[in-house]
Phi, psi and omega in degrees: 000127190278145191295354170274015169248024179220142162337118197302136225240356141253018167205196163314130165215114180266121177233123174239155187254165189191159171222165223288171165070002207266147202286297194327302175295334154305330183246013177268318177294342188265324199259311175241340180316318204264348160294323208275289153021294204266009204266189194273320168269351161305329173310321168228014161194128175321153158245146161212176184217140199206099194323119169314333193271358189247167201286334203291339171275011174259009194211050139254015151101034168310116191282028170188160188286147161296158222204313213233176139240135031262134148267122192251135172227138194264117179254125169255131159054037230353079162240133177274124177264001182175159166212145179252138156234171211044183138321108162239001163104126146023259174279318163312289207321296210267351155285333175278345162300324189276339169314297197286322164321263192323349183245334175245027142290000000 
């Protein structure tokens, strides 16, 4: 297992999982991927994506199985603190990014 299937192991991290062909993650990458980038915490914590479909994504100390795609999980100190599951859009995404940021300080 390569050290990029593991959680940034002393900060913030956004990981979202996803498997190939699925529309929903394709309009998760088209629609907030590029915002979220240019955003102020995009800037400073990272996002990456990581086939749902591989064993390493079962064993990163998700505190429950992925269920749904794209799951986007949010990690402090690679502890997972929060999740978005499915396709929500934008703006739900980043008020529900802000919740989970806002719960785990």
């Amino acid at each position: 297992m390569g050290s990029t299937d593991l959680p940034h192991p002393n900060g913030d991290e956004i990981v979202v999982f996803e498997v190939k062909n699925c529309v929903y993650c394709q309009l998760f990458r088209r629609d907030v991927l590029p915002g979220y980038r240019l955003s102020r915490r995009g800037r400073v914590v990272p996002m990456r994506f990581l086939d749902a479909s591989r064993p390493t994504a079962r064993v990163l100390g998700l505190k429950q199985p992925l269920k749904q795609v794209p799951t986007v999980v949010v990690f402090r100190r690679g502890q997972e603190v929060g999740r978005i599951t499915g396709y929500t859009g934008p703006s739900a995404f980043y008020q529900l990014l802000n919740r989970i940021f806002e719960g785990a300080l």
